[in-house]
C-alpha positions as CSV (number, residue, x, y, z in Angstrom):
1,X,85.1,82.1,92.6
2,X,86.3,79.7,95.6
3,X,89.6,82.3,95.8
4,X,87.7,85.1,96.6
5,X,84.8,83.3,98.6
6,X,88.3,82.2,101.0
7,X,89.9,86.2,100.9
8,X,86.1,87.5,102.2
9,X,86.9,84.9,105.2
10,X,90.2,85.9,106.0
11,X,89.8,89.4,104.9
12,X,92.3,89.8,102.5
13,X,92.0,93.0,100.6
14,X,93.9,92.5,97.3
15,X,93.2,89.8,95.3
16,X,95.4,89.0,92.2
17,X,93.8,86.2,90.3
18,X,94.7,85.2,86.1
19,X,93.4,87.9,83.7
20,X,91.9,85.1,81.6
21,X,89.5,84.1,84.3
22,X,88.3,87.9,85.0
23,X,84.8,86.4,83.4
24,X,84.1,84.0,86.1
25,X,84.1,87.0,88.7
26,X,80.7,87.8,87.7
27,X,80.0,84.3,89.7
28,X,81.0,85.8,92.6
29,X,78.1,88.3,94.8
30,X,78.3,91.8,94.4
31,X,78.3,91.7,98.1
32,X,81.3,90.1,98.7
33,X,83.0,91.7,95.4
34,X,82.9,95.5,96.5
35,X,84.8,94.4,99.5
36,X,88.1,93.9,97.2
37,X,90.6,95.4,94.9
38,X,90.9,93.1,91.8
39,X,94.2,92.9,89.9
40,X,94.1,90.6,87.2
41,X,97.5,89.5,85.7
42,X,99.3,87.9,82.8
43,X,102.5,86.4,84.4
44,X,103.5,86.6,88.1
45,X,105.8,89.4,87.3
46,X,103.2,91.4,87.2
47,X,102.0,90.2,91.1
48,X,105.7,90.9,92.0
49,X,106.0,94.4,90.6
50,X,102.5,95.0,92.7
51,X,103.5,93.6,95.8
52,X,106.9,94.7,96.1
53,X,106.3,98.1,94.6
54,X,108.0,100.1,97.8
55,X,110.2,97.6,99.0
């Protein structure tokens, strides 16, 4: 919840967060949600492979 309460402030449009803690999103205001793309990942591979996908 506090991650994505501090990418609304910076405006950070991709948030990559642990897959196991997908639950706790419903914390977070639908408000502020719908202003994201959520990728929820395994092992940081997986954040590598997204980020760096047309380097």
């Amino acid at each position: 919840k506090e991650k994505v309460i501090a990418a609304s402030r910076y405006r950070v449009p991709e948030v990559f967060l642990p897959a196991e803690n997908e639950k706790d999103l419903e914390e977070v205001p639908e408000s502020i949600r719908e202003n994201f793309t959520f990728h929820f990942v395994r092992d940081i591979r997986e954040i590598l492979d997204k980020a760096f996908v047309d380097a």
